[in-house]
N, C-alpha and C positions, 0 to 999 in steps of 0.2 A: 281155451282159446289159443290160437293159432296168432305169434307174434316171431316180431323180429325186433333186436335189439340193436342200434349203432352207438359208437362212442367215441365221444371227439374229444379234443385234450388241447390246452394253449399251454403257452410257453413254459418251461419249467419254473421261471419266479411264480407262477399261480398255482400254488402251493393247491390240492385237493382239487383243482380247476377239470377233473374229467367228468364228463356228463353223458349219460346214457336216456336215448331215447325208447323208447317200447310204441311199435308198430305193429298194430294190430290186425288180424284178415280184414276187417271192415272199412280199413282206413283210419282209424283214430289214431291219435300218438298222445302218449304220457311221456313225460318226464321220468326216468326215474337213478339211482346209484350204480355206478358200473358196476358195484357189490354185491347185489343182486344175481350175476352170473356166477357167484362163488356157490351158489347153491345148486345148481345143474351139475348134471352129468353129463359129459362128451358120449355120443356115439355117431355111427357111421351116418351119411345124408338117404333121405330114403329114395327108390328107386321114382315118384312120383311128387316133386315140390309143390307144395302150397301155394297159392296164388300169393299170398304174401310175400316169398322170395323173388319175385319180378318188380315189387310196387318200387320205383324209385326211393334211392336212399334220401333222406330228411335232415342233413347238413343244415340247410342255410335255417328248416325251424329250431333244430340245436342247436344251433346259435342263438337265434333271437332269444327263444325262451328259457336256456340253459344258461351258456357263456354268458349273454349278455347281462343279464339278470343276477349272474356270480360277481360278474365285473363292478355294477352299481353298487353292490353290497361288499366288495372289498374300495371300491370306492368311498365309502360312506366311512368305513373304519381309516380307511386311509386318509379323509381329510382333517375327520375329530385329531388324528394323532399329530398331522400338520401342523393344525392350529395351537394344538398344547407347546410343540417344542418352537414354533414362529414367534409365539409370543416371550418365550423365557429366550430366544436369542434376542430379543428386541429389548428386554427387561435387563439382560445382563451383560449386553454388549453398550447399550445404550447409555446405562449406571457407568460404566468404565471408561466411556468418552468422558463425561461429565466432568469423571474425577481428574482426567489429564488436562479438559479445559481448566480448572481452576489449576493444576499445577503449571502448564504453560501461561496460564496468566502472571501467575506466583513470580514464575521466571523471567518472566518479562520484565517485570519493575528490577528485579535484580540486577538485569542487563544495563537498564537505564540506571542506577547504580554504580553500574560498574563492578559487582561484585565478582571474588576471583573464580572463576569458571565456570560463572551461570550461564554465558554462551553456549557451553557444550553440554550443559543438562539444559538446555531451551532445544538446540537440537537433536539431543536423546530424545527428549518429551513428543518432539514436533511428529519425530519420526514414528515413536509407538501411535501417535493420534491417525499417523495416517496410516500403519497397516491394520489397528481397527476398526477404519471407516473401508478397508479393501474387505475383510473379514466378514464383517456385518454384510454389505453387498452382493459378497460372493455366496454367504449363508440362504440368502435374501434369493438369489437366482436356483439357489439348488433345490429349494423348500418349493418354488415356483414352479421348476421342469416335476417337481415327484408327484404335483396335483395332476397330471395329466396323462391319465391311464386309458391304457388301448389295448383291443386283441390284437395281437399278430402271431404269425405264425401257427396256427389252427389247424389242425390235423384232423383226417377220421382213421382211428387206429384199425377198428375193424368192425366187422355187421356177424351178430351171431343170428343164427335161426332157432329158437326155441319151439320145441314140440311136444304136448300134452304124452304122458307117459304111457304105454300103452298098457298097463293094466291098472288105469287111473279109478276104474271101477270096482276093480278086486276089495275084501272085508278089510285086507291086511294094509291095503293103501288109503281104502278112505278113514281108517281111523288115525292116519297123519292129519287130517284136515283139521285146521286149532278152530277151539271154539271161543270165538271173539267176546264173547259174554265173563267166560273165566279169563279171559286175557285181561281184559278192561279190570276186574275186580283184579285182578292179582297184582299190575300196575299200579295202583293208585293205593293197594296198601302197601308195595314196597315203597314207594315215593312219600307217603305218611310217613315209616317208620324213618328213613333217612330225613325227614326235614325235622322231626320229634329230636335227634340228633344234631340237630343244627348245623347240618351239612348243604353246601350251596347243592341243587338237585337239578340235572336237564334230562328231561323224556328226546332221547333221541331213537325212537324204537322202529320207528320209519325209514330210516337212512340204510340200513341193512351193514350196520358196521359189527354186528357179529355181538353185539350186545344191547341192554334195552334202558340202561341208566348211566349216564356218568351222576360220581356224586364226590363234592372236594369236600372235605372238611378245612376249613378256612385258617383256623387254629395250628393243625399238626401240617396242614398241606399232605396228609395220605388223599390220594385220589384212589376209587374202586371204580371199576365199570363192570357193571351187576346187570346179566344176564335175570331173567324174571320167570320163573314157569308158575303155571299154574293147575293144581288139579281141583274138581270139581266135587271129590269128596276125601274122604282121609288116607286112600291108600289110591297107587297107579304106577306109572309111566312117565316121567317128563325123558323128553328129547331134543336133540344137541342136533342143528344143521353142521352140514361139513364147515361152513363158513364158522359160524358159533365154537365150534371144538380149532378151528386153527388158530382163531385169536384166542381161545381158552388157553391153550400151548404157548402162543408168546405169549401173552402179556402174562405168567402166572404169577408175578408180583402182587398184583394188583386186580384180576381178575376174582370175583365172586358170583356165586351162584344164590337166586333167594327161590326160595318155593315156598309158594302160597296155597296151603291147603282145604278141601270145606268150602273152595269157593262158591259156592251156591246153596250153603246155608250160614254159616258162620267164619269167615275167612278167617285164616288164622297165619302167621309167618312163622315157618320153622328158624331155627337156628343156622342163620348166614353160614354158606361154605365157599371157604378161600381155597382159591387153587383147586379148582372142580377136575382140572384134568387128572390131578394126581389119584382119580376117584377109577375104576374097572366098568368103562361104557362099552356096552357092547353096541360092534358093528353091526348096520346090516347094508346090507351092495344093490336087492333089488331097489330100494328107495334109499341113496344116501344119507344117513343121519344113525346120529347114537342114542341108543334107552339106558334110563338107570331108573332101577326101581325104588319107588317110596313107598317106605309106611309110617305114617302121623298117625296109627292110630292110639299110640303112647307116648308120650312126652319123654323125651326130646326125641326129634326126627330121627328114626332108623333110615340108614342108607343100605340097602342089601346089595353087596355084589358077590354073592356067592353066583352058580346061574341057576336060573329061573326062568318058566316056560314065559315065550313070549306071549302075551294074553293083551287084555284091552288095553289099552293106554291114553292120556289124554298132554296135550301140551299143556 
């Protein structure tokens, strides 16, 4: 399918706040991660554009449906966190009036008294009272302007034009196509074996952030973001998008690789590999992405990176 993608960006306090539209020949638009164009290849414009690149750009729906929709939901975290610190400034500003009321009371009788100096610890006292009721106030206006969140400053950075590959039908391209069936099983046993670990676990394999698990262990605080592959019986192919292998490269602290074997008769999880990039993928350039070959067909996972003929493969 013939699309085009836009992508609009708010201010820089909106931390992740870019959003990408997908416009499709037909007119439809999706939502989707600017992330997603880490996975194309650049080449030249072709001599005959696609109707698609005439259809007006879709700004003001990236908004409504994108920004605005990011905005609520930083919205929503933004006021629960309001309310936590509104209330402990009210708990703990309010507590320390209190106690100068009774010390300025305290002081007061001493005055009448006459005791020697209680005057000027009545106006020490009087004065701390009154710049914690400016404090509390001024607390009081700041917590009030931060509830009030707005786009401004909205930008469209740029409109790419994506184009079906053109040898999208060749043997060696359609065996890139992942088969959603071994995805699904292969996900839902690496997400088992991380929760069996008593690791907090989010499926974010949609977002196209170059991996298909965050998972914190709440104890140690090691965080992993575990890329998922799956094959379908005990020996194959999994493959690496360019997107996939460059967050593989930074993050190798913490990046992990899990492969899910047998998925279509008995899944099974090989033995977690940290630091996958440190691992011999080969390239290939007509269809961007990297293979590395598996065999589960003996305990524990062989990784081969000797080379090896490029043959079937499965994600």
């Amino acid at each position: 399918m013939l699309l085009r993608a836009s992508i609009s960006t708010g201010p820089a306090w909106l931390m992740a706040s870019a959003r990408a539209a997908e416009l499709a020949n037909n007119g439809e638009i999706h939502l989707q991660e600017p992330s997603i164009l880490g996975n194309f290849s650049p080449v030249s414009l072709p001599g005959d554009k696609p109707e698609v690149s005439v259809i007006p750009e879709v700004t003001a729906w990236l908004n409504e449906n994108g920004l605005m929709a990011f905005l609520e939901e930083v919205r929503a975290e933004r006021l629960s966190e309001i309310d936590r610190i509104a209330a402990h400034v009210e708990l703990s500003l309010t507590e320390l009036l209190q106690k100068i009321d009774e010390e300025i009371g305290n002081l007061a009788s001493e005055v009448e008294r006459k005791a020697p100096g209680a005057e000027g610890r009545l106006a020490q006292a009087e004065s701390r009272h009154s710049e914690l009721l400016s404090r509390r106030e001024k607390r009081r206006l700041e917590l009030d302007r931060q509830r009030a969140l707005s786009l401004q400053s909205v930008e469209r950075i740029t409109s790419v034009l994506i184009l079906p590959h053109p040898e999208r039908e060749a043997p060696e391209v359609r065996r890139l196509h992942p088969d959603s069936e071994v995805e699904a099983v292969a996900m839902r046993v690496a997400m088992e074996y991380e929760k069996e670990k008593s690791r907090q676990v989010y499926d974010v394999h949609e977002k196209n952030l170059g991996y298909d698990i965050t998972s914190l262990d709440q104890s140690s605080g090691e965080l992993r973001l575990i890329e998922v592959k799956g094959l379908g019986g005990a020996v194959g192919s999994v493959l690496l998008t360019p997107n996939e292998k460059r967050v593989a490269e930074d993050r190798r602290d913490c990046y992990w690789l899990y492969v899910v074997t047998d998925c279509k008769t008995g899944p099974r999880l090989q033995n977690p590999v940290k630091d996958p990039a440190r691992l011999q993928w080969h390239e290939v350039k007509k269809v961007d992405h990297y293979w590395l070959k598996i065999d589960a067909l003996i305990e524990p996972m062989q990784v081969r990176e000797e080379s090896v003929p490029y043959g079937d493969r499965e994600k």
